[in-house]
N, C-alpha and C positions, 0 to 999 in steps of 0.2 A: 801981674802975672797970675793965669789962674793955677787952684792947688789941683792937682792931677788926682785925687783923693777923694772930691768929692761931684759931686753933680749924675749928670743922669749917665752915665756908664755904671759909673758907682752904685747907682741907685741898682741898676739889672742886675748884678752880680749880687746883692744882697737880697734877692728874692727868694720865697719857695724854694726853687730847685738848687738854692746853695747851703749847705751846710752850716754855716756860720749862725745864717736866719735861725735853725734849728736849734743852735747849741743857744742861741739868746731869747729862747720860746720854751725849754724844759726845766721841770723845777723838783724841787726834792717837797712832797705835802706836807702842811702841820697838821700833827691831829695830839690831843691829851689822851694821856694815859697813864693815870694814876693821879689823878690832878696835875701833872705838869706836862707841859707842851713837849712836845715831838717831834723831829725830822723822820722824815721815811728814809728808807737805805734807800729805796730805790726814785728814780726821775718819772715824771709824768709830764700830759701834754691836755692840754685842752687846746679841744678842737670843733671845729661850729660846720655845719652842713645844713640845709634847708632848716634854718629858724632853731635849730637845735645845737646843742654846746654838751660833751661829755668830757669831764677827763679819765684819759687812759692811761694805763698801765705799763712803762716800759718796760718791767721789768730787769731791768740793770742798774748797778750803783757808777757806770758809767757815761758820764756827760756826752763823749763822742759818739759812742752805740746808742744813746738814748737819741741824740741827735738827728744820727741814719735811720732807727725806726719811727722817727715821729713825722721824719719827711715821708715814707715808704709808707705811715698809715694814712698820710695826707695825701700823696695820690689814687692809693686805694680809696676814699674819700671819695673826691672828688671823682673819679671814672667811676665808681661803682656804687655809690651811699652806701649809707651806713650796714643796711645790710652786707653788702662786698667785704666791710671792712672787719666788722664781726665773722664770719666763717672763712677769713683769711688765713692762711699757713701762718701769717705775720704773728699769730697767736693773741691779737690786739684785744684787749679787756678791759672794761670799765669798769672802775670802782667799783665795790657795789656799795649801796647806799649806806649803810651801817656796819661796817668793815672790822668795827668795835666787838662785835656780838660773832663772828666767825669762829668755829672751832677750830681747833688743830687739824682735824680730819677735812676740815670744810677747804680749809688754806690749802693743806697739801694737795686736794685734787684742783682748787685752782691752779695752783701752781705745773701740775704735772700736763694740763691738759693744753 
């Protein structure tokens, strides 16, 4: 008897356009501070488009929103590269490179924008 669970139905349903995909692709970053390792509050997503990989910013300390945004930057992606995805409403931001060296001032207008 086969298991109803697996095979290729199963397979379509865990694609891209499911959420589950999402919630098993978002992750909380390490980074040191103060010599000791770190969780970010917040989820991120790497994501790859023509030879290129960024991770971004969900901004939430929630798994499910991070989830629905990471899918939402991933069809913006995909329809419109990277640029689309950067001057999105979606608000989508990449890391910046030394995230360590950000001032207070520098964070908050990330944050606000």
């Amino acid at each position: 008897m086969k298991n109803p669970k697996s095979g290729p139905v199963v397979a379509q349903l865990i694609g891209p356009t499911n959420l589950r995909f999402w919630e098993n692709r978002v992750e909380k970053r390490k980074f040191k501070q103060g010599g000791k390792n770190q969780l970010s509050v917040n989820y991120y997503v790497r994501l790859s488009y023509e030879k290129k990989r960024k991770w971004m910013n969900l901004e939430t300390p929630n798994r499910t929103k991070a989830a629905e945004l990471a899918r939402k930057f991933y069809f913006l992606l995909r329809t419109g590269g990277w640029t689309a995805l950067e001057n999105s409403n979606g608000q989508a931001r990449s890391m910046p490179k030394d995230s360590r060296k950000l001032t207070l001032g520098q964070y908050f207008r990330l944050v606000e924008d």
